[in-house]
N, CA and C atoms of all chains as a GROMACS GRO file, in nm:
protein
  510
    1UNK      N    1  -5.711 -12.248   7.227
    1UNK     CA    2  -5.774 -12.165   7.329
    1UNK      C    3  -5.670 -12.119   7.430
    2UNK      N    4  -5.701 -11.999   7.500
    2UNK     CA    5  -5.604 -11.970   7.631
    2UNK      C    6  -5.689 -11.839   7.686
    3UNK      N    7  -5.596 -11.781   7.739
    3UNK     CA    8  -5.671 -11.692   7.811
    3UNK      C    9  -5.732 -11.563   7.732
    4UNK      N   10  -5.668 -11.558   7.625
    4UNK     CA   11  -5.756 -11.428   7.513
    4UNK      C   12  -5.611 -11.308   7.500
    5UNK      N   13  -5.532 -11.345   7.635
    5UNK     CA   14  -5.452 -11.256   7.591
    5UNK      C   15  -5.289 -11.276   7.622
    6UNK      N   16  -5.185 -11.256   7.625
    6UNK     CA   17  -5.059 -11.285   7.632
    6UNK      C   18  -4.966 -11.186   7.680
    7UNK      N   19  -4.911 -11.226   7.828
    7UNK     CA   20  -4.835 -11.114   7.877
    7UNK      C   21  -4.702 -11.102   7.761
    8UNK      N   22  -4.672 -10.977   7.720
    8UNK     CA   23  -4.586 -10.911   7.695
    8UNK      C   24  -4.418 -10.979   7.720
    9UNK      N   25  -4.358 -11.048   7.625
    9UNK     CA   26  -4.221 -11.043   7.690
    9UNK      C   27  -4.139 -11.006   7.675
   10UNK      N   28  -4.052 -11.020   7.808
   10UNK     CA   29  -3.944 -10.905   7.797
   10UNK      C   30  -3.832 -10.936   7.685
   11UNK      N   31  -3.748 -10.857   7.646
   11UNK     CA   32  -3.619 -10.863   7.594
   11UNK      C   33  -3.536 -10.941   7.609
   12UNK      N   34  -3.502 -10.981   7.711
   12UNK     CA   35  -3.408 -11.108   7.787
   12UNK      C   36  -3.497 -11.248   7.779
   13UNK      N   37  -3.623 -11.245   7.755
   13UNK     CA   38  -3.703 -11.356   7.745
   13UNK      C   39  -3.711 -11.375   7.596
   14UNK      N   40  -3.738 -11.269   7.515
   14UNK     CA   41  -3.726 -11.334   7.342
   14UNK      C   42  -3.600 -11.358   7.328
   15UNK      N   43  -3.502 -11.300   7.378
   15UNK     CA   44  -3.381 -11.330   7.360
   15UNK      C   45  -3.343 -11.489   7.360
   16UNK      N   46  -3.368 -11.544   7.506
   16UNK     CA   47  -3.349 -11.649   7.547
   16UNK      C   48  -3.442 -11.790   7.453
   17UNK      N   49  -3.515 -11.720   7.430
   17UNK     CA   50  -3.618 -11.806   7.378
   17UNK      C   51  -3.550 -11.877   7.225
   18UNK      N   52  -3.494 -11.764   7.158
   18UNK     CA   53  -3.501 -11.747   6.991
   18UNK      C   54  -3.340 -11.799   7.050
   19UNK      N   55  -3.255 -11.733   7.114
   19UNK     CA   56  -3.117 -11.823   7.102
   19UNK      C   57  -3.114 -11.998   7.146
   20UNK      N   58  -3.207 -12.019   7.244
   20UNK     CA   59  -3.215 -12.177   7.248
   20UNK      C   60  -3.272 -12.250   7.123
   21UNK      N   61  -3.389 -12.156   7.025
   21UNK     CA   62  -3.432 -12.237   6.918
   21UNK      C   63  -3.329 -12.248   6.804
   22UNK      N   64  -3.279 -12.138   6.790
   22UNK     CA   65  -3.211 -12.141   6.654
   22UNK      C   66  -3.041 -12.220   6.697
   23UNK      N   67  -2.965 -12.246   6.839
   23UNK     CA   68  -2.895 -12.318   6.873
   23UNK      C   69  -2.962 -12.477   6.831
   24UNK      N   70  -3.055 -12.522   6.886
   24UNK     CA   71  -3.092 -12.630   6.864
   24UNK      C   72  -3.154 -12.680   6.717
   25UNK      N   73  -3.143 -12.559   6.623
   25UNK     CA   74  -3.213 -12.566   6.468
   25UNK      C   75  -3.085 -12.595   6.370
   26UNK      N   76  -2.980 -12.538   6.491
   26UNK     CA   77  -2.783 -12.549   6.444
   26UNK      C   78  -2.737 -12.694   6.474
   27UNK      N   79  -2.847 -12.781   6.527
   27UNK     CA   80  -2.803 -12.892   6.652
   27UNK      C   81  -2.669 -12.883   6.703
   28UNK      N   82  -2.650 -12.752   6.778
   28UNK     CA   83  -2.530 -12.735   6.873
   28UNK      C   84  -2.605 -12.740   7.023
   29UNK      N   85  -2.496 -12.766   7.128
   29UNK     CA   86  -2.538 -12.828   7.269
   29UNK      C   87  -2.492 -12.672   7.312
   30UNK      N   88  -2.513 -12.650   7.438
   30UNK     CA   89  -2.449 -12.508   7.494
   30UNK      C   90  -2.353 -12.507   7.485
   31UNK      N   91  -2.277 -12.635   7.519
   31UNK     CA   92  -2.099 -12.652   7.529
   31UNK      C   93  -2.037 -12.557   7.352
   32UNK      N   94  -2.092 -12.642   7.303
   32UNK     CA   95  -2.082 -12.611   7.143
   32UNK      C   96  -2.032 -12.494   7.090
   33UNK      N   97  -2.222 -12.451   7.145
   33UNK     CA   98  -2.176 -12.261   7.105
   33UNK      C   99  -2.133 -12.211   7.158
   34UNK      N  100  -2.094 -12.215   7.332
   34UNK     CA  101  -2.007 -12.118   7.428
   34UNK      C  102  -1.885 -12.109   7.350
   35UNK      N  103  -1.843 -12.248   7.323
   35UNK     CA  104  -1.721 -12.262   7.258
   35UNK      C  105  -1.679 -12.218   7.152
   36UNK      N  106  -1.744 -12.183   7.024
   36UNK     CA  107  -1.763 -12.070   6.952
   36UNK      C  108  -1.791 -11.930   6.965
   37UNK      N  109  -1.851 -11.922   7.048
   37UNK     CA  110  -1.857 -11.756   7.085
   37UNK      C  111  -1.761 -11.710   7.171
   38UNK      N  112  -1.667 -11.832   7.225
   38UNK     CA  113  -1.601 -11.807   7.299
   38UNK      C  114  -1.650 -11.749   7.437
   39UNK      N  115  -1.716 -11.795   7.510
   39UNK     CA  116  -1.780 -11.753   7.662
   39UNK      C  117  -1.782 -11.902   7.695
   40UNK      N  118  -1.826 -11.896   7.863
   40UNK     CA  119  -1.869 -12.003   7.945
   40UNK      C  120  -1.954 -12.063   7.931
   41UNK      N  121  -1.943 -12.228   7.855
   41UNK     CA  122  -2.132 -12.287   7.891
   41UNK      C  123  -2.255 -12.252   7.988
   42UNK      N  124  -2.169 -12.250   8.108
   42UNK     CA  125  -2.273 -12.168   8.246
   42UNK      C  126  -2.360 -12.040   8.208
   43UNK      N  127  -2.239 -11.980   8.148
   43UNK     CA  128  -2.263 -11.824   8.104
   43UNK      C  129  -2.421 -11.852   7.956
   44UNK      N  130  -2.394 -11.946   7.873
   44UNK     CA  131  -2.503 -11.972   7.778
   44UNK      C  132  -2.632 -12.044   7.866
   45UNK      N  133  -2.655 -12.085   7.928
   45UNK     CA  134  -2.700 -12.169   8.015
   45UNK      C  135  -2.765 -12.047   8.071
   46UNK      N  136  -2.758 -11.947   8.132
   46UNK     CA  137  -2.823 -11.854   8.250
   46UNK      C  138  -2.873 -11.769   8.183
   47UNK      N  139  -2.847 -11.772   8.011
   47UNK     CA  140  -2.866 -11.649   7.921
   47UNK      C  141  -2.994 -11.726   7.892
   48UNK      N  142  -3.009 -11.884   7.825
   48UNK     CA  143  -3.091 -11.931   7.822
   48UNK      C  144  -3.214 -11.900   7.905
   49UNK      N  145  -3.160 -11.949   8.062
   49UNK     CA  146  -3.294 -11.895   8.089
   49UNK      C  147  -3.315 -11.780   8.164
   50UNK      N  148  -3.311 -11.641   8.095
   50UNK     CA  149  -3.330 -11.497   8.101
   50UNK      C  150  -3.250 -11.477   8.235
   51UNK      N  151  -3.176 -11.552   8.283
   51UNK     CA  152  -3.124 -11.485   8.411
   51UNK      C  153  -3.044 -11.394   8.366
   52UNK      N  154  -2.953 -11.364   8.332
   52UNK     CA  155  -2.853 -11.227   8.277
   52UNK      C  156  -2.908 -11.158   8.190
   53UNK      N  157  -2.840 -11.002   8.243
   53UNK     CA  158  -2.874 -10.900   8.171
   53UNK      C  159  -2.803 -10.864   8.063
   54UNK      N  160  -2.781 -10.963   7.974
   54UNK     CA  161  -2.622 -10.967   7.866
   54UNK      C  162  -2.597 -10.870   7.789
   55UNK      N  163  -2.494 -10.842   7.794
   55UNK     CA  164  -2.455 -10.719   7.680
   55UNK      C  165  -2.467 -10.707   7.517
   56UNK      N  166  -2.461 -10.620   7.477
   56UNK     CA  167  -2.465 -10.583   7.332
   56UNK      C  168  -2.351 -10.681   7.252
   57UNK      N  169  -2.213 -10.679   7.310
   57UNK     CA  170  -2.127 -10.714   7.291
   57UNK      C  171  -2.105 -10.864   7.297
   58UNK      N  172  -2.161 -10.971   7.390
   58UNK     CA  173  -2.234 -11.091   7.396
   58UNK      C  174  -2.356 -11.119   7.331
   59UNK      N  175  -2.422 -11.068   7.258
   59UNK     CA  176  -2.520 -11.082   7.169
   59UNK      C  177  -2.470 -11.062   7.052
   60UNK      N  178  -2.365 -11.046   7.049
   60UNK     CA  179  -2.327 -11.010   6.907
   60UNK      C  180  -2.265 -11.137   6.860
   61UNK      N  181  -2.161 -11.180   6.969
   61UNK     CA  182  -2.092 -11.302   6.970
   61UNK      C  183  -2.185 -11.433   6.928
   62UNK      N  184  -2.272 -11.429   7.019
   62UNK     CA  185  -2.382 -11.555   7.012
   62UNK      C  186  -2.452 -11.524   6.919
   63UNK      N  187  -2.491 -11.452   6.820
   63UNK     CA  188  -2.494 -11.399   6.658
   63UNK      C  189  -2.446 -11.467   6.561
   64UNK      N  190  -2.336 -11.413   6.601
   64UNK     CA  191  -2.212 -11.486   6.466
   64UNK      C  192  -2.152 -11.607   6.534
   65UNK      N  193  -2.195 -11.665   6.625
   65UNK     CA  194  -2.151 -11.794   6.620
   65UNK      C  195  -2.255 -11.893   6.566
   66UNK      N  196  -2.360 -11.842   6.583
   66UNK     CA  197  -2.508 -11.909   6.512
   66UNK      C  198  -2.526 -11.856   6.370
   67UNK      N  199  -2.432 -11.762   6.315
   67UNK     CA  200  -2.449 -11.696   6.193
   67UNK      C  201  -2.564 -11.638   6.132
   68UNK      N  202  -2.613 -11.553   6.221
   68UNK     CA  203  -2.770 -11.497   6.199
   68UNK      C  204  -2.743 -11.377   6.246
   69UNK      N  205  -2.797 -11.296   6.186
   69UNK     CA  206  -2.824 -11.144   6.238
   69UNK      C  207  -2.874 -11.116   6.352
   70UNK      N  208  -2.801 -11.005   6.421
   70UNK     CA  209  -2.843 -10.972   6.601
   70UNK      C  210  -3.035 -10.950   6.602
   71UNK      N  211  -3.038 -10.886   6.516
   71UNK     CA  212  -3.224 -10.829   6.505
   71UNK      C  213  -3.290 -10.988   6.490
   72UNK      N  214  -3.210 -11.090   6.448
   72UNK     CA  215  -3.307 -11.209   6.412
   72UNK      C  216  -3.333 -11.252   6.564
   73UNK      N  217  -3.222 -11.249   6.653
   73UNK     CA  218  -3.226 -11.293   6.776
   73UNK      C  219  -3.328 -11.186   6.917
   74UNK      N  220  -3.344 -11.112   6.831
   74UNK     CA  221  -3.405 -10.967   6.925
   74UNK      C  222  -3.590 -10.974   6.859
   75UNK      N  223  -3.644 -11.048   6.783
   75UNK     CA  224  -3.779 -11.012   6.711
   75UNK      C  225  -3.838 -11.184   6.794
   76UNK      N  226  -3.966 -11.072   6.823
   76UNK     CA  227  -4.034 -11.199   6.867
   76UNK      C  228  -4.098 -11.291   6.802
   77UNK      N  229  -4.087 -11.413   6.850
   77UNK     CA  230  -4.097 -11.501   6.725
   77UNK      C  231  -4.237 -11.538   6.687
   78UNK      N  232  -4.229 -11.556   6.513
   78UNK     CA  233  -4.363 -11.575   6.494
   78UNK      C  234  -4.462 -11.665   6.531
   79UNK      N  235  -4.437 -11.788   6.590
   79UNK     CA  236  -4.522 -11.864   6.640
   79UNK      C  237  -4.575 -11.797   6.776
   80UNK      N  238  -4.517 -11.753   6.869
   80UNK     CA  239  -4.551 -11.650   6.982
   80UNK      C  240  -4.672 -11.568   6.934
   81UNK      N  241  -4.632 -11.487   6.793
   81UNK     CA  242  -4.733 -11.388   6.753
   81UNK      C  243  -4.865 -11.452   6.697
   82UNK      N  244  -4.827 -11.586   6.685
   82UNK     CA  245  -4.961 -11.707   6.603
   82UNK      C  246  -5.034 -11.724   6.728
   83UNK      N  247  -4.976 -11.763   6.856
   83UNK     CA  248  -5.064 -11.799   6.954
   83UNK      C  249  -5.133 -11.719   6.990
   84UNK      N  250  -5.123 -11.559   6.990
   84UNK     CA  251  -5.209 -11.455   7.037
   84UNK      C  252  -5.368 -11.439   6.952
   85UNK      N  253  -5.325 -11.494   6.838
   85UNK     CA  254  -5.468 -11.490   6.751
   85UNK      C  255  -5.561 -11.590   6.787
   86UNK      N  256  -1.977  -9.360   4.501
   86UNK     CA  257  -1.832  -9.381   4.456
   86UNK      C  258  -1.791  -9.424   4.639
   87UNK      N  259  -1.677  -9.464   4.637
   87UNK     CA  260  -1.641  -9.498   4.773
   87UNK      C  261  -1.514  -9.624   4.728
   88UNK      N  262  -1.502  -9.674   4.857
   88UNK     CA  263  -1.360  -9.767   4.868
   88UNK      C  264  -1.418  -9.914   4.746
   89UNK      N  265  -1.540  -9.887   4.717
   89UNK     CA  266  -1.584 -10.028   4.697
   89UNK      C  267  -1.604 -10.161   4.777
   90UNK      N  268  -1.584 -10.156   4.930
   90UNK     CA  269  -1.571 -10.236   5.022
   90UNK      C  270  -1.622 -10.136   5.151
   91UNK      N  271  -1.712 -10.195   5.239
   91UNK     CA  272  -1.752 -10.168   5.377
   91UNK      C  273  -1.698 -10.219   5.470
   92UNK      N  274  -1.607 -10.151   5.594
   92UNK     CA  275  -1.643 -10.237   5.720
   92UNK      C  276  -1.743 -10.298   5.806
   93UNK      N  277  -1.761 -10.415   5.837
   93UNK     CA  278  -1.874 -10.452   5.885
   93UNK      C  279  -1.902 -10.324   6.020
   94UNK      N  280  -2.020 -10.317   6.038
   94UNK     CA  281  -2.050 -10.246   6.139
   94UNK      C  282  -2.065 -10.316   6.258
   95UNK      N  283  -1.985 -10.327   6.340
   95UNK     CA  284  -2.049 -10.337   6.519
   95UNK      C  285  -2.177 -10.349   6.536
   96UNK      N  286  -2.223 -10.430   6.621
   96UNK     CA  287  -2.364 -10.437   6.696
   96UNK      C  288  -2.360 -10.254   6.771
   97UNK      N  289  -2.274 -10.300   6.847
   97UNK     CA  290  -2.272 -10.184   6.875
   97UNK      C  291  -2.331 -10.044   6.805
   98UNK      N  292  -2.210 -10.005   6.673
   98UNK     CA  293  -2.212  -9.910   6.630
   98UNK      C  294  -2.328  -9.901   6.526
   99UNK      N  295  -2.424 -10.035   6.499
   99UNK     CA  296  -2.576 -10.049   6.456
   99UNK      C  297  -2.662  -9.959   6.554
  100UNK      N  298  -2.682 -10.030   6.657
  100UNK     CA  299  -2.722  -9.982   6.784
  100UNK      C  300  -2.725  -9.837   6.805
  101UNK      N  301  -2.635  -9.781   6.790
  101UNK     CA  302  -2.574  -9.646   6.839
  101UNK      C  303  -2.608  -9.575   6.730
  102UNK      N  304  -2.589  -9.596   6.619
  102UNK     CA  305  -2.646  -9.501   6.438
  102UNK      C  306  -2.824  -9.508   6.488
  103UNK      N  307  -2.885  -9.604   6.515
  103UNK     CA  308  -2.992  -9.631   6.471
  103UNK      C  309  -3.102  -9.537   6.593
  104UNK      N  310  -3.018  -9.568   6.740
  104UNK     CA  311  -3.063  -9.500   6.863
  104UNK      C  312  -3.068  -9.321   6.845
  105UNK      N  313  -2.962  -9.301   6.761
  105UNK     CA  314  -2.963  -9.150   6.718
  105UNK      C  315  -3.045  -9.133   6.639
  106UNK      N  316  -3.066  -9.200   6.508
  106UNK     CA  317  -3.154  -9.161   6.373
  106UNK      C  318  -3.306  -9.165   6.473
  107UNK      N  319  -3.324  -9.272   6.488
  107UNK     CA  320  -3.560  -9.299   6.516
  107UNK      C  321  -3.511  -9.178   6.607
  108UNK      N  322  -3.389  -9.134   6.761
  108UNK     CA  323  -3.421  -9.028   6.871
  108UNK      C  324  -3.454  -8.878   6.809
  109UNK      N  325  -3.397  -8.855   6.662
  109UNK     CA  326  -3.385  -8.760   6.625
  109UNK      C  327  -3.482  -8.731   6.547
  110UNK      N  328  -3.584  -8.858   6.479
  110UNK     CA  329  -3.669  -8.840   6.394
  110UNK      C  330  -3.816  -8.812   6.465
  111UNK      N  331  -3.783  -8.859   6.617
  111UNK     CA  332  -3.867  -8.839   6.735
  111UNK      C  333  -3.842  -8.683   6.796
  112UNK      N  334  -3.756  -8.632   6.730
  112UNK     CA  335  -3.792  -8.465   6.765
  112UNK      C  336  -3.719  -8.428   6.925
  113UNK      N  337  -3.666  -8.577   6.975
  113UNK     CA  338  -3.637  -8.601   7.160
  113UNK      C  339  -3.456  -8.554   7.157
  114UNK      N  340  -3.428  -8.470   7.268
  114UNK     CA  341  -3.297  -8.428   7.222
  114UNK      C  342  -3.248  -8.574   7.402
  115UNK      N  343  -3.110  -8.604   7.370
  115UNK     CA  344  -3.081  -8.706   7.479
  115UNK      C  345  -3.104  -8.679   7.599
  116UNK      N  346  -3.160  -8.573   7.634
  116UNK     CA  347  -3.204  -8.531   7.778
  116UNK      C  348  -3.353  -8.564   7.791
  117UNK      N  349  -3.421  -8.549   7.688
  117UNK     CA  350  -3.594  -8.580   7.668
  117UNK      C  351  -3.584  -8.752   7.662
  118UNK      N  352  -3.484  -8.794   7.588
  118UNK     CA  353  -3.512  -8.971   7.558
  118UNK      C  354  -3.454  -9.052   7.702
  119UNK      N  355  -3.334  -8.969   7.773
  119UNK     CA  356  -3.254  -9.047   7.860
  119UNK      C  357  -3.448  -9.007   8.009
  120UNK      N  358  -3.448  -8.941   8.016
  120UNK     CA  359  -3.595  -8.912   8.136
  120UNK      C  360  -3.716  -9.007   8.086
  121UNK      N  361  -3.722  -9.050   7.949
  121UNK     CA  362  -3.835  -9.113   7.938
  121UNK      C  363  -3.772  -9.283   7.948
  122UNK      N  364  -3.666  -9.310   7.943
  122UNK     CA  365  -3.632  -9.452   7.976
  122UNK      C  366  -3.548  -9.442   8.076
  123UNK      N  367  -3.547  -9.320   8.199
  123UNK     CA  368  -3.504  -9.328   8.366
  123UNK      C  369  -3.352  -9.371   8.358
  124UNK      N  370  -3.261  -9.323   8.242
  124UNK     CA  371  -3.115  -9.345   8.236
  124UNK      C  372  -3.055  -9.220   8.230
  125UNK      N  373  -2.934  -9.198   8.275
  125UNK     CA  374  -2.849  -9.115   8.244
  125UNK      C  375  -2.825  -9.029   8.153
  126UNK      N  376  -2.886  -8.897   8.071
  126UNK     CA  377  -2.845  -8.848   7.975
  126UNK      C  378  -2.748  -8.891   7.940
  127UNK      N  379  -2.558  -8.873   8.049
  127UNK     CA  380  -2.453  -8.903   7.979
  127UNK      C  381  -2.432  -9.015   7.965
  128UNK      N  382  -2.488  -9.136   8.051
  128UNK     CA  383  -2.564  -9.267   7.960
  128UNK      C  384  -2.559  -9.225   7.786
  129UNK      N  385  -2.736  -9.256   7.785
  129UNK     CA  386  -2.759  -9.229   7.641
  129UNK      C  387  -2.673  -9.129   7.542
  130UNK      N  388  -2.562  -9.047   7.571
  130UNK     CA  389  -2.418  -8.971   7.498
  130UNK      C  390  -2.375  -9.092   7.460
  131UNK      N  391  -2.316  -9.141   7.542
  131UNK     CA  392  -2.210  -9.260   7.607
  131UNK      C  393  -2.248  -9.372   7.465
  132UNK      N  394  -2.389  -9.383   7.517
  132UNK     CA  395  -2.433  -9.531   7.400
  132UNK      C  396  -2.443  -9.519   7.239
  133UNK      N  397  -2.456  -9.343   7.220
  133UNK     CA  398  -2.497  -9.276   7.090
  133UNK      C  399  -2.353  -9.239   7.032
  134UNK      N  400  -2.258  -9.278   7.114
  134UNK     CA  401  -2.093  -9.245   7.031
  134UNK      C  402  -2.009  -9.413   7.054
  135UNK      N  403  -2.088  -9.540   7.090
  135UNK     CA  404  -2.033  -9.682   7.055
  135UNK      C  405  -1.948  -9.700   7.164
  136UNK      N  406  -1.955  -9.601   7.266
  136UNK     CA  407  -1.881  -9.594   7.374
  136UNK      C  408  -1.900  -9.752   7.483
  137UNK      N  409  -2.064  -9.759   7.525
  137UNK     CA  410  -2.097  -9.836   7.561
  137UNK      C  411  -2.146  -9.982   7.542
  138UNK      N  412  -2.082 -10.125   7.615
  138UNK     CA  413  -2.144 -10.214   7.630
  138UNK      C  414  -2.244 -10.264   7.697
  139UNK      N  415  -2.405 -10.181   7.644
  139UNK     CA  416  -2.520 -10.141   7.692
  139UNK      C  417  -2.593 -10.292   7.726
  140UNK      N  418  -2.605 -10.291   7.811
  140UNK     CA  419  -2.736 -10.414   7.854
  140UNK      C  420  -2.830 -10.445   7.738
  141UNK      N  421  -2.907 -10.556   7.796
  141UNK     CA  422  -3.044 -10.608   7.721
  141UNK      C  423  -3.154 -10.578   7.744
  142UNK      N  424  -3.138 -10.528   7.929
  142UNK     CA  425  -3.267 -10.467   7.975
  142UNK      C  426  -3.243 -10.264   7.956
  143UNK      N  427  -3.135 -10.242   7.892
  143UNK     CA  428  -3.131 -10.106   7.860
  143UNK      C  429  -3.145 -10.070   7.704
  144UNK      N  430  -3.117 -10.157   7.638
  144UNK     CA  431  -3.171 -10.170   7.545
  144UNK      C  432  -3.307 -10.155   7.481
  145UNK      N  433  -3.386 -10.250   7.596
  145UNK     CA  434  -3.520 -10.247   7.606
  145UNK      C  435  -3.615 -10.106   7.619
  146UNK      N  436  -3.491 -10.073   7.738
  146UNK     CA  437  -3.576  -9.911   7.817
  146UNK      C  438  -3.554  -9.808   7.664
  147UNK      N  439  -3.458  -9.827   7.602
  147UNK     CA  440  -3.439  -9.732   7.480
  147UNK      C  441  -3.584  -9.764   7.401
  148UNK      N  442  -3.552  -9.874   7.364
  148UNK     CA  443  -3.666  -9.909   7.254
  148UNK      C  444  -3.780  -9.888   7.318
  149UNK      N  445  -3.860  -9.891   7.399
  149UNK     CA  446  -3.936  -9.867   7.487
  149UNK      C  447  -3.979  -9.707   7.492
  150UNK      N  448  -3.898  -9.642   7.534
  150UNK     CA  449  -3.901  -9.470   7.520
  150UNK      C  450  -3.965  -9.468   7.389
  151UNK      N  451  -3.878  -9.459   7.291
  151UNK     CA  452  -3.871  -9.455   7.147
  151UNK      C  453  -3.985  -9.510   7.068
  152UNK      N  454  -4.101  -9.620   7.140
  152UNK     CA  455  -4.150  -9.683   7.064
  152UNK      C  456  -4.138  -9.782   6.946
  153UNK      N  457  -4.032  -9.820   6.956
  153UNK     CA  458  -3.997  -9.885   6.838
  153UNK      C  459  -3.984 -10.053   6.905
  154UNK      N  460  -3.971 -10.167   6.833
  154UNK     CA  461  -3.902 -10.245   6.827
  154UNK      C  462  -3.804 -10.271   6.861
  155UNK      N  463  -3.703 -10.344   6.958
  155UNK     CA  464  -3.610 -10.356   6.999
  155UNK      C  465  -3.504 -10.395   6.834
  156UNK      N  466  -3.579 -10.498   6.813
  156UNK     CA  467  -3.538 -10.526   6.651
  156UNK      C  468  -3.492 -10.426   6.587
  157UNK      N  469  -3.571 -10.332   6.538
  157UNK     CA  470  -3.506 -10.245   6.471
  157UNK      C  471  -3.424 -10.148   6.514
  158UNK      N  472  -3.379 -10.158   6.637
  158UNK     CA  473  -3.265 -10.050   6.704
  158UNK      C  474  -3.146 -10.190   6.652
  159UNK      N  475  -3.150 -10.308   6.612
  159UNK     CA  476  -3.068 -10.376   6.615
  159UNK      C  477  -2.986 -10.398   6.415
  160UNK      N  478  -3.088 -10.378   6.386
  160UNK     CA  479  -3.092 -10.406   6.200
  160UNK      C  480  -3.003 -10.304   6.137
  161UNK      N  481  -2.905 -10.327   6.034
  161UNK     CA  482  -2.840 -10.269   5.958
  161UNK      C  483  -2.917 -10.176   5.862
  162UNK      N  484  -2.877  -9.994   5.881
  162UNK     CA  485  -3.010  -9.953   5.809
  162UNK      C  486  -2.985  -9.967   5.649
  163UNK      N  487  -3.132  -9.942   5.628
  163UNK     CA  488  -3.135  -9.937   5.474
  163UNK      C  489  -3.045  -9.872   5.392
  164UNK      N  490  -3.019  -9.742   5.460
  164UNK     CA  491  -2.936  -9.697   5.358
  164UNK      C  492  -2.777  -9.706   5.388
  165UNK      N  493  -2.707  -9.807   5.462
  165UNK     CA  494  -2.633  -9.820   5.506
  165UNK      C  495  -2.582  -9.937   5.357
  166UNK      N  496  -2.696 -10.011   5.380
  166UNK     CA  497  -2.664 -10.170   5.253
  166UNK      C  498  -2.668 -10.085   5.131
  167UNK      N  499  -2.713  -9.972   5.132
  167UNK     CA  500  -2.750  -9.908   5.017
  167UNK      C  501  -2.629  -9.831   4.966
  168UNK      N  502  -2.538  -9.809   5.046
  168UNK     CA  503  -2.428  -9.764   5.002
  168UNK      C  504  -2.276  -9.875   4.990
  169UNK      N  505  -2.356  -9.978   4.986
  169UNK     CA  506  -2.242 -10.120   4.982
  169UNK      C  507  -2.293 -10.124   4.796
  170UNK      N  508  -2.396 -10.069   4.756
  170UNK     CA  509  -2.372 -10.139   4.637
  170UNK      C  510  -2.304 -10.063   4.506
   0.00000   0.00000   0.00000
């Protein structure tokens, strides 16, 4: 049960959402993958939670350091789309 | 016929093929698409020649205009894999 309906989220929020699951599906820590993508833990950390407006070019990185396609990290995830029913 | 080998494509230059193909199949010339997502025509130039390291929340405003999926402004097109084989 819930309220019948589900605000809309943004881009920076599926983002954040689908890179903390599939990091933790990698069992890598933030340290981990910053360190592979080569960026700042802080910097994975604020992406986590939707605070930055991250670039194309940082999404690409945190991509191929998780070895998944940029669109896998950009589609909202299907359990999200399960709860709306 | 071809080299027999592809360069991988850029997020970017995904981004930028894909923002042109749906803008163009939408009939919207970059002055009609850049007013309906409140950016810069020479913005949207800028992002449609790989020029730019475009945001997540501009990203959004594209896909958004466009109607589409953020996802699929992100996905390698079909006929792109289609000429790898």
């Amino acid at each position: 049960m819930g309220t019948g309906r589900t605000r809309a989220l943004s881009a920076r929020e599926v983002f954040a959402a689908n890179l903390k699951r599939v990091r933790l599906s990698a069992g890598l820590s933030q340290e981990k993958l910053a360190a592979r993508a080569r960026l700042h833990p802080n910097y994975v950390g604020s992406v986590e939670r939707s605070e930055r407006n991250v670039s194309i070019d940082n999404v690409e990185k945190l991509a191929r350091a998780l070895g998944v396609p940029i669109a896998q990290l950009l589609s909202v995830p299907s359990d999200r789309e399960g709860r709306q029913q």
